[in-house]
C-alpha positions in Angstrom: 3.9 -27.7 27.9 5.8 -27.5 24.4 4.1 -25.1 21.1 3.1 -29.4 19.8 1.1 -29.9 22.7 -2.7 -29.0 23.9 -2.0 -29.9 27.4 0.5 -28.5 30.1 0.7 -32.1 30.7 4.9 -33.2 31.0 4.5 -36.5 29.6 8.0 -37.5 30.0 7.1 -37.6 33.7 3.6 -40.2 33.0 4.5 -43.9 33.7 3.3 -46.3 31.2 -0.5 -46.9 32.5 -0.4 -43.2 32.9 0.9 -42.5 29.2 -2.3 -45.2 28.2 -4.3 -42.9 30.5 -4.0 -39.5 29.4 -3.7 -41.1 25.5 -7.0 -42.1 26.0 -8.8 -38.9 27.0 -6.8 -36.9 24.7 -8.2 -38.8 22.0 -12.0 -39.1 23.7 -11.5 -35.3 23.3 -10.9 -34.7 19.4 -14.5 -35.0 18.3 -15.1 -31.7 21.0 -11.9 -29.4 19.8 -11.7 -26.6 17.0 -9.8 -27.6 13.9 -6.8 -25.9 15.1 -6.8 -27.1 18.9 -7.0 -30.5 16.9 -4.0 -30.3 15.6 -2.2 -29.4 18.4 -3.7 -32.0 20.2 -2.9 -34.9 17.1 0.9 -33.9 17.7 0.3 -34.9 21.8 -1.1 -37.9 20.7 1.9 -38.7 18.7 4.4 -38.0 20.8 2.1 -39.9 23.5 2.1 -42.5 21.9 6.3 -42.6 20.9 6.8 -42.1 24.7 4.3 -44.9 25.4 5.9 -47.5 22.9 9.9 -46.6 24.1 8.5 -47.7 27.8 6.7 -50.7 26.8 10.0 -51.9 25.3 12.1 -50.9 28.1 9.7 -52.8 30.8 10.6 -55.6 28.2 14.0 -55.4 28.6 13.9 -55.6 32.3 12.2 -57.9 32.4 14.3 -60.2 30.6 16.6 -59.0 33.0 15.1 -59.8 35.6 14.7 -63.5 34.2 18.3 -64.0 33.8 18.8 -63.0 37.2 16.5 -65.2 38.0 18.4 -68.1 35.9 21.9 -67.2 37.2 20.2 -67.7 40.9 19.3 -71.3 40.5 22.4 -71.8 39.2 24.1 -70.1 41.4 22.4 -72.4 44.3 22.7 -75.3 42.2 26.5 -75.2 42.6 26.2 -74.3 46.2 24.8 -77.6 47.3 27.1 -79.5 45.1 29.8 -77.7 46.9 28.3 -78.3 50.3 27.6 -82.0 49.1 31.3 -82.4 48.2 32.6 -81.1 51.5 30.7 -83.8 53.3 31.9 -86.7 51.4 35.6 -85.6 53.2 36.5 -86.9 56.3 37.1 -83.7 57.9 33.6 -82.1 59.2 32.4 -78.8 57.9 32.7 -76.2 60.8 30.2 -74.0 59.8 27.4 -74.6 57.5 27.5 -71.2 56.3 29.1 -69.7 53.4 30.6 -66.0 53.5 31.4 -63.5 51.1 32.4 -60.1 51.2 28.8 -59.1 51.5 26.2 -61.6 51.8 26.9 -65.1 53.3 24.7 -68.5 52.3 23.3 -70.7 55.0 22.4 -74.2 54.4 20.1 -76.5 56.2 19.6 -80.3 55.3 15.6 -80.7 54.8 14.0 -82.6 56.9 13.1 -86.0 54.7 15.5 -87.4 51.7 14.6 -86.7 47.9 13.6 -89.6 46.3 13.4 -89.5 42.5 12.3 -92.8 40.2 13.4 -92.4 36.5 12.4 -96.0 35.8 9.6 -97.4 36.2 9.1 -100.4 38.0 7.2 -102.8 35.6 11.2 -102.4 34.3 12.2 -103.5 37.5 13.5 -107.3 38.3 10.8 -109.6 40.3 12.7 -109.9 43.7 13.1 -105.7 43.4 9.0 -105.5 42.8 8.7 -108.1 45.3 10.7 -106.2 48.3 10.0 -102.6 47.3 6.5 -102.2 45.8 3.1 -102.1 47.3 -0.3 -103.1 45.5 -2.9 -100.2 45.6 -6.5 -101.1 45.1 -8.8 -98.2 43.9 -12.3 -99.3 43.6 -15.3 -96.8 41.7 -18.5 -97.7 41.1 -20.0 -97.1 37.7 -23.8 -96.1 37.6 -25.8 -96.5 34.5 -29.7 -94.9 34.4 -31.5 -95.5 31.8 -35.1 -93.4 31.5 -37.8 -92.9 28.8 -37.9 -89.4 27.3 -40.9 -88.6 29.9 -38.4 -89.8 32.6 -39.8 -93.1 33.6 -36.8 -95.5 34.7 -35.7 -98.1 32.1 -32.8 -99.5 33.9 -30.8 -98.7 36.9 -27.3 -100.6 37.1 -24.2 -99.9 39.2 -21.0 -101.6 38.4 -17.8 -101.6 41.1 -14.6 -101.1 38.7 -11.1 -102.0 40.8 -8.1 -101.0 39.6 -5.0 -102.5 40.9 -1.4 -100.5 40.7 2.0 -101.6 41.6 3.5 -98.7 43.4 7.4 -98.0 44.6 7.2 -98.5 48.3 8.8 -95.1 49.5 9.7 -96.2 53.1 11.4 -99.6 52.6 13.6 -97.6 49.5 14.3 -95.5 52.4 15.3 -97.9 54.9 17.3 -100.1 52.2 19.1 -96.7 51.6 19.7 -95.5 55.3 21.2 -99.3 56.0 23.4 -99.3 53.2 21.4 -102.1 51.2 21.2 -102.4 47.4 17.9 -100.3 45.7 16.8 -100.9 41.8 18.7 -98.9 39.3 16.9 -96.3 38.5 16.0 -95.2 42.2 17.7 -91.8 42.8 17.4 -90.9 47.2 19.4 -87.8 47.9 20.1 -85.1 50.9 18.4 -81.5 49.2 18.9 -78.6 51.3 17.5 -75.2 52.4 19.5 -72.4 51.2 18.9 -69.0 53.2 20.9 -65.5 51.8 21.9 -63.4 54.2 23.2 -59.4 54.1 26.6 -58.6 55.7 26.6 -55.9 57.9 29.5 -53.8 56.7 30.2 -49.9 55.7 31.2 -50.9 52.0 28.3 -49.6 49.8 26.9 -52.2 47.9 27.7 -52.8 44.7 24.9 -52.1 42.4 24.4 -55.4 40.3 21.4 -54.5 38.6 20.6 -52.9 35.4 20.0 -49.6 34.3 16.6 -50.7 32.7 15.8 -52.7 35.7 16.3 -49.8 38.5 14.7 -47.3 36.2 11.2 -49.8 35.7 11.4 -51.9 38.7 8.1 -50.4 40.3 6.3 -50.3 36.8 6.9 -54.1 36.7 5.9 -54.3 40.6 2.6 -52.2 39.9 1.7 -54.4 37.2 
């Protein structure tokens, strides 16, 4: 407790919900204090409150941090499986499908089924490419129409079937056409996407601490929240 203050409270110790906390039942209080005990407890308020604001900023702060981790991540993976992708396109086999560092090593796993991605679509396709790779689905509702009086006698009851017919890509012949080697319409994108596991390296080097200062400091305020 400082000579501005009504409470022996430290509030440089209070996390942010506890700052919000103890700001609120300071100021519940006023109404019941002596002018003098009002004042002192006005100038906790305020320096409450400063403390308050400086952590809500800094739990910004890390948390943009954390979002750029985040973003360096992908595109740190990102350039992993275009590495791994490029090693396979040489004759020579990979040995290992693992890729150490110092630290931490990457493993990579092909997912089980091929990534097929359709960027146009296929009433842009050519007739024999509809023809040998699309499907017709039929999806038939059935519209029901009551009419009543306002006392609720029935009018008119009608039901109406509505089909609607699409021309879908036909995933496993793309597939097949792709696996054999055979031409697919432009446009058709089938790929290999992989699993990529991160692994710690056992080793007596102390890690190197990557993070922020913000980030360390706030990490379980952002966790709690």
């Amino acid at each position: 407790m400082n000579s501005n203050q009504i409470t022996k409270t430290k509030l440089e110790e209070l996390s942010t919900l506890q700052l919000y906390e103890h700001y609120g039942a300071l100021e519940r209080s006023l109404p019941l204090l002596s002018p003098e005990s009002q004042e002192l407890a006005k100038a906790e308020l305020e320096q409450c409150l400063n403390l308050r604001s400086e952590k809500v900023d800094r739990l910004y702060y890390a948390w943009i941090n954390h979002e750029d981790a985040l973003d360096r991540a992908k595109k740190e993976q990102e350039l992993l499986v275009t590495a791994k992708k490029h090693h396979e396109r040489r004759s020579a086999p990979l040995e290992s499908n693992r890729i150490i560092g110092k630290d931490y090593e990457f493993v990579l796993s092909k997912k089980s089924k091929l990534t097929i991605e359709i960027s146009v679509p296929v009433d842009e396709w050519s007739k024999e490419e509809v023809e040998e790779f699309c499907i017709q689905q039929k999806t038939t509702t059935t519209k029901e129409i009551v009419v009543t009086s306002m006392s609720g006698d029935l009018i008119e009851h009608t039901t109406t079937p509505v089909t609607k017919t699409e021309i879908i890509p036909n995933v496993d012949k793309l597939l097949n056409a792709y696996q054999e080697g055979k031409q697919i319409p432009s446009g058709v994108k089938i790929q290999q996407d992989y699993n990529i596991k991160r692994n710690r390296l056992l080793s007596t080097k102390r890690v190197e601490n990557l993070s922020s200062k913000h980030s360390e400091e706030f990490l379980p305020e952002l966790e709690a929240a």
